[in-house]
C-alpha positions as CSV (number, residue, x, y, z in Angstrom):
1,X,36.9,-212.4,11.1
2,X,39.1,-211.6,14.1
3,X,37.7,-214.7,16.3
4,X,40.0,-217.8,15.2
5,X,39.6,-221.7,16.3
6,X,42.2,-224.7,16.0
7,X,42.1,-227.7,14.3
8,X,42.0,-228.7,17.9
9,X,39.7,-226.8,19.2
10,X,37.2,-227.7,16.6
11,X,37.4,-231.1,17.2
12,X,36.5,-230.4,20.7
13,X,33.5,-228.6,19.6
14,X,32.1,-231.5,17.8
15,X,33.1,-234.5,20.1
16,X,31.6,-232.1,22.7
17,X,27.8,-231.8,20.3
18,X,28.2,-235.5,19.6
19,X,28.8,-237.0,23.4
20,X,26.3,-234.3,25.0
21,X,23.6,-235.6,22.4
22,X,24.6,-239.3,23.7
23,X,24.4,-238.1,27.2
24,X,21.3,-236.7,27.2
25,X,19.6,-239.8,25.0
26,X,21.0,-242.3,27.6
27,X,20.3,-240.9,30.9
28,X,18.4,-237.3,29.6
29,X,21.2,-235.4,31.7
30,X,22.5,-232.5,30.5
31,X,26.5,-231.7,30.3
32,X,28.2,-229.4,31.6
33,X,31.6,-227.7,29.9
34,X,34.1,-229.9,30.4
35,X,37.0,-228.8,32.7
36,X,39.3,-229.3,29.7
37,X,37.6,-227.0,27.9
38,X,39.8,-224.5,26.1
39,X,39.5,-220.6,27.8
40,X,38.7,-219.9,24.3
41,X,35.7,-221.3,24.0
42,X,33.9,-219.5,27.0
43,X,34.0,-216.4,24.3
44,X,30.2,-215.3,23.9
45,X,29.7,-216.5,20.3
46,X,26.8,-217.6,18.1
47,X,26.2,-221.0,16.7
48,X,24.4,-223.6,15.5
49,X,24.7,-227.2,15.5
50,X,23.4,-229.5,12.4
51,X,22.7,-233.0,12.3
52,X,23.0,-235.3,9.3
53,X,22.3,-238.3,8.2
54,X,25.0,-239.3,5.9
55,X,23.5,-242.3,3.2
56,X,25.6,-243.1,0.1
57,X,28.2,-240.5,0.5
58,X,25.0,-237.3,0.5
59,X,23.7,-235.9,3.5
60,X,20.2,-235.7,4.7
61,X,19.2,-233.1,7.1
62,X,18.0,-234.2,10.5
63,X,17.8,-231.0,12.9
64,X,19.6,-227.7,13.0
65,X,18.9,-225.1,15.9
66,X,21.4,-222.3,17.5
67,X,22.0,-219.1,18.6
68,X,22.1,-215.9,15.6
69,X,23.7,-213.9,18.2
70,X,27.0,-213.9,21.3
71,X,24.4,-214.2,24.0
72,X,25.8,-217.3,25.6
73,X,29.5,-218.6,26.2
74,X,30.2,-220.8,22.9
75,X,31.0,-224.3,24.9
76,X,27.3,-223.6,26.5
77,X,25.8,-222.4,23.1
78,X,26.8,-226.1,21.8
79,X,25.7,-227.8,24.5
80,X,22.1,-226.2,24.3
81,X,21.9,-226.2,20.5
82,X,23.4,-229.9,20.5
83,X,20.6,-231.2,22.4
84,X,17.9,-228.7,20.6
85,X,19.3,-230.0,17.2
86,X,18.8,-233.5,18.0
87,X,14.9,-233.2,20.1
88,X,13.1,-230.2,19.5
89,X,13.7,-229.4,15.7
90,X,9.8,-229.4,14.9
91,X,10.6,-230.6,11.5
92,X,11.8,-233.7,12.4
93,X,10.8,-235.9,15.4
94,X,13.2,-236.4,18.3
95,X,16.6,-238.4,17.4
96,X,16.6,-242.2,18.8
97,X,20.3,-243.2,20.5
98,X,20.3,-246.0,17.4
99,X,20.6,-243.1,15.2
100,X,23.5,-241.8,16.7
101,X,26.0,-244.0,14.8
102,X,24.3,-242.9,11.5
103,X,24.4,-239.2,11.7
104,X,27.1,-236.9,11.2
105,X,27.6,-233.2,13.3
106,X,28.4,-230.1,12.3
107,X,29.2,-227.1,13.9
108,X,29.3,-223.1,12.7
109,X,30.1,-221.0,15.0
110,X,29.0,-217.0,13.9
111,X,30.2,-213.3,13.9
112,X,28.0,-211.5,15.3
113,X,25.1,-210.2,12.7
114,X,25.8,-206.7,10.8
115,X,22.9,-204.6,9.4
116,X,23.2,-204.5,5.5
117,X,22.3,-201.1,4.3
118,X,21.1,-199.4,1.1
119,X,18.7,-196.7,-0.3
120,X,17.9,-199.2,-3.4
121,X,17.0,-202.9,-1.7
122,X,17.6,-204.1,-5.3
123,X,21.5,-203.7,-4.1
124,X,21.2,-206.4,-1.7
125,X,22.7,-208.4,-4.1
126,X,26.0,-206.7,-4.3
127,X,26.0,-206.6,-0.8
128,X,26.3,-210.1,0.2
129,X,28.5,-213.1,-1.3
130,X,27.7,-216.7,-1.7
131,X,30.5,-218.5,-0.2
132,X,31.1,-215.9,2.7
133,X,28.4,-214.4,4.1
134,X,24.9,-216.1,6.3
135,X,21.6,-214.1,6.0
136,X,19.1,-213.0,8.4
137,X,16.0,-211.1,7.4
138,X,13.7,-209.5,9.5
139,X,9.8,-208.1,8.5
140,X,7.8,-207.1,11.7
141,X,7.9,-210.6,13.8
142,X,9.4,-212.5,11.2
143,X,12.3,-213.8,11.2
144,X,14.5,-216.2,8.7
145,X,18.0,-217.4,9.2
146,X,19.9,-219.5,6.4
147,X,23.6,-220.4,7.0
148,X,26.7,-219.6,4.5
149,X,26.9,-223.0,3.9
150,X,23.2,-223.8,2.7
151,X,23.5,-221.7,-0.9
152,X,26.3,-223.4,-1.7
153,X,24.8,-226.9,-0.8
154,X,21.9,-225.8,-3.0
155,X,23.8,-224.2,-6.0
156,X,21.9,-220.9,-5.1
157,X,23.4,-217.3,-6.5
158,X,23.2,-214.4,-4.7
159,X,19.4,-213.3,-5.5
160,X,17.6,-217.0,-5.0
161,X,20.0,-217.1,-1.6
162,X,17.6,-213.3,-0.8
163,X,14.3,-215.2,-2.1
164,X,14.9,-218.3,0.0
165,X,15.5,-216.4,3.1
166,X,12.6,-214.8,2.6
167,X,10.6,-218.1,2.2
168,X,12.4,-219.3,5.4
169,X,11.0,-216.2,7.6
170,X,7.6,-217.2,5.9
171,X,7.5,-214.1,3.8
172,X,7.1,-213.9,-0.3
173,X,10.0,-214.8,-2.1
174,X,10.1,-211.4,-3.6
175,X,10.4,-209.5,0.3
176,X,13.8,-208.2,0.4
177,X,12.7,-205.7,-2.1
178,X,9.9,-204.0,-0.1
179,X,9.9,-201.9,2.3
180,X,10.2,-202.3,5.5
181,X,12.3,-205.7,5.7
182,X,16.2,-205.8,7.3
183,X,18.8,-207.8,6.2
184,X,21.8,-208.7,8.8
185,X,24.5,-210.8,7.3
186,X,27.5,-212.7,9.5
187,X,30.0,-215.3,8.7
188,X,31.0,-219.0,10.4
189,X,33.9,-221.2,10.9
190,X,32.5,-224.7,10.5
191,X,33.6,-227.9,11.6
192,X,32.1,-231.2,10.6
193,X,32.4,-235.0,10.6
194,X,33.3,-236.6,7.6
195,X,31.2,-239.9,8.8
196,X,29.5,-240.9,12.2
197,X,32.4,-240.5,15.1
198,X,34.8,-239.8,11.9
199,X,37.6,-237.2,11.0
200,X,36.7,-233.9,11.8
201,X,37.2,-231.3,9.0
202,X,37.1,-227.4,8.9
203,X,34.6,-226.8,5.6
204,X,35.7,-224.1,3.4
205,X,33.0,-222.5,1.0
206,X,33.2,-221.5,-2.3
207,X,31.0,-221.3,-5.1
């Protein structure tokens, strides 16, 4: 992927998810971009910020929203998905400020989506790559987005990572064989904590 980001300026990215979350818990303002924020971050980027709550060493999911697509500067894109991770995930109710020093953030910021394309769907799955690529699938006004870091987490090869996107849209399993349904892949750089307010780490994948 052409788009590149520090060490540094990942950091940023997740001290910038944690202490907007904090913000907006304590006085339910809203940040804005910081004026030391890096030029390169005001890139239109997708992204999406997860929240975890680390116990005994394994991580528990706790919200994850973003942006698929550029739409938004990235530094605003965290802000917006920081906040959305930790209060309006409808899976999980709203995070409490005591839970801040329990959770651990993670950020992936995307390329934009590419259409994957094939007379036979049953290709798909030479198309994409656990340990690389992030799925969208698309049937009518359904929709399903899973991360390149979620088959890994799940020990998931190439065909259950197509079924389980599926499942996520709220279509059969079986979808991305039938006609009709579109498949967009893209790729992240992720940054996360390695414990609440810890050291921040780039994740690299691999099966």
């Amino acid at each position: 992927m052409s788009f590149e980001l520090s060490q540094q300026e990942g950091e940023f990215l997740i001290d910038l998810a944690r202490n907007t979350v904090k913000e907006y818990l304590e006085e339910g303002q809203t940040n804005k971009p910081p004026e030391d924020t890096p030029k390169k971050l005001f890139e239109h980027c997708g992204v999406f910020v997860t929240i975890s709550t680390l116990r005994n060493g394994e991580k528990d999911l706790r919200g994850c929203i973003g942006y698929p697509y550029p739409t938004s500067p990235l530094v605003e894109a965290v802000i917006d998905s920081a906040i959305n991770a930790a209060t309006e995930d409808p899976r999980f109710y709203p995070l409490s400020l005591d839970e801040l020093e329990k959770v651990v953030f993670e950020v992936s910021v995307l390329t934009p989506p590419v259409p994957v394309e094939t007379d036979n769907p049953k290709d798909f799955v030479k198309k994409i790559k656990v340990g690389e690529d992030g799925l969208i699938i698309e049937k009518g006004f359904q929709k399903g987005l899973l991360l390149p870091q979620v088959p890994i987490e799940w020990g998931w090869c190439e065909e259950e990572f197509l079924c389980q996107c599926c499942v996520k849209a709220g279509l059969p399993p079986d979808s991305w064989l039938t006609k009709g349904t579109k498949l967009y892949k893209f790729r992240a750089i992720i940054f996360e904590e390695e414990a609440p307010q810890g050291t921040v780490k780039r994740v690299s994948l691999s099966k």
